[in-house]
N, C-alpha and C positions, 0 to 999 in steps of 0.2 A: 157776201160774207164768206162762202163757201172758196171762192179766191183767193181772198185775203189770206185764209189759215194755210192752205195748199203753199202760196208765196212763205210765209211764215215757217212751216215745216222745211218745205226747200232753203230758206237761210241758213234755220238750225242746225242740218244736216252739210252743206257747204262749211260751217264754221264749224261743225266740229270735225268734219272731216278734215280738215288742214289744221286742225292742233295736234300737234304731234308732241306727246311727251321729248321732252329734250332729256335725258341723261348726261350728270356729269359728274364724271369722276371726282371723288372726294379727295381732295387736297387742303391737310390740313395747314394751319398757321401758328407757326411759333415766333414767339420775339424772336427776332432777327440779332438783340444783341446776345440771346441764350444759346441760338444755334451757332454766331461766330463763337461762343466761350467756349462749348462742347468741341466743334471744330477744330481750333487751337489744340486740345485736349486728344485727337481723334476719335471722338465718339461721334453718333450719331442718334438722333432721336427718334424712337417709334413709333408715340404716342403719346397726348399728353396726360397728368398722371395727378395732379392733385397743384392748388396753389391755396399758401396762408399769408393771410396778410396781417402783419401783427402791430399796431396802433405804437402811435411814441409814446414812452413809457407803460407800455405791457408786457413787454417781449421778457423780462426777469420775471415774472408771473411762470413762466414754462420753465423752471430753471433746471427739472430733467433733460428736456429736451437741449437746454442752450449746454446744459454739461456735457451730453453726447456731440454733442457739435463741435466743442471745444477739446475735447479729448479725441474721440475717434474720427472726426473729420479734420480738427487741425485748425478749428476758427473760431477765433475771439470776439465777439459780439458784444460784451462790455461796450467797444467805444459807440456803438449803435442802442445803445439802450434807453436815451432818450431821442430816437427818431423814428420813423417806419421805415421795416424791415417786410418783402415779401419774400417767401419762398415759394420756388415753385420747382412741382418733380417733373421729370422727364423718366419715361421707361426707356429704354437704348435698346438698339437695332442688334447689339453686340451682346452675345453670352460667353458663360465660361466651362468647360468641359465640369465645374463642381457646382456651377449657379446656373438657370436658365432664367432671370431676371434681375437686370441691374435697372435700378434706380438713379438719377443722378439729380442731385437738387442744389440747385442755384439763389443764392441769397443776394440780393441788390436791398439798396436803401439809395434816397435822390435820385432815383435811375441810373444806378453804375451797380457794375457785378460787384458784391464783395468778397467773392468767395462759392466755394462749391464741393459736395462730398456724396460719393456715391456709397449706395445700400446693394449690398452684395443678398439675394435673396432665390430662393428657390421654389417655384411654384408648381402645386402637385394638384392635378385633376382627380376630384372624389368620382365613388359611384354613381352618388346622385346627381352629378353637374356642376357641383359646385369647386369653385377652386379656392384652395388653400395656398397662403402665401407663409414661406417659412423664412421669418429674416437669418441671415447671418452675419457676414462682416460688412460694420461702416466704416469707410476710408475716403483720406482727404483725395481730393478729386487730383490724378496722374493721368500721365500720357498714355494712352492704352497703347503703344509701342513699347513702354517701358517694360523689357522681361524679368527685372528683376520684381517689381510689384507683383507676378504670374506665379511665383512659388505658392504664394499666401492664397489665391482667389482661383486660382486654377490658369489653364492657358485660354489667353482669350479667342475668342471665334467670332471673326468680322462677319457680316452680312454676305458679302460676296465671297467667301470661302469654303460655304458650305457645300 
């Protein structure tokens, strides 16, 4: 009996000796058609940041939100009112000398983009830990080459430029 266990412990110790925590870099996953839309756009994504998904005929139910959409991002969401519509945010790699967090959110319906507007916002670290997020300007989603959009939002600062 007394064999047996000695055998026993010698397995235990053999098999956890060769397990070796594996580590592996976190690599996240974003739709691949968000990050070609962003792309196009020049932005980049650095995390992802919230998705709604809003049911065929709901989506006039939010009609603050579909107003802000339509006004300061530039997109008409009427013809999508009896389909589903998801939005989903992306925070961006990219800040602006006035903002240090852009937002950028992406509206598909059928599985096609229809559209996109990013949330110019600025976020401040309390005493206690906690962060505050201060929105300011939403704009229809542009080229972030574009200099003339950089009056309003400040100069933009790529990732690799810092």
């Amino acid at each position: 009996m007394r064999s047996k266990t000695i055998i026993l412990v010698i397995l235990i110790v053999l098999v956890l000796t060769g397990c070796k925590e594996e580590k592996k870099e976190y690599m996240p996953f974003y739709n691949p058609m968000h990050t070609d839309y962003l792309q196009k756009f020049g932005w980049q994504a650095e995390r992802f940041a919230s998705e709604t998904k809003y049911e065929a005929k709901t989506l006039q139910s939010y009609k603050d939100h579909v107003d802000t959409i339509r006004t300061e991002g530039n997109i008409d969401l009427a013809p999508f009112f009896n389909k589903e519509v998801v939005e989903t945010g992306y925070v961006l790699k990219e800040k602006t000398d006035l903002y240090n967090q852009i937002v950028a959110s992406i509206l598909e319906s059928e599985g096609k983009v229809i559209g996109g507007y990013l949330d110019f916002n600025h976020e401040v670290l309390q005493p206690d830990g906690v962060i505050e997020v201060h929105p300011g300007q939403t704009t229809p989603m542009f080229d972030a080459n574009d200099s003339n959009k950089q009056f309003v939002i400040g100069r933009i600062i790529k990732p690799d430029s810092k």
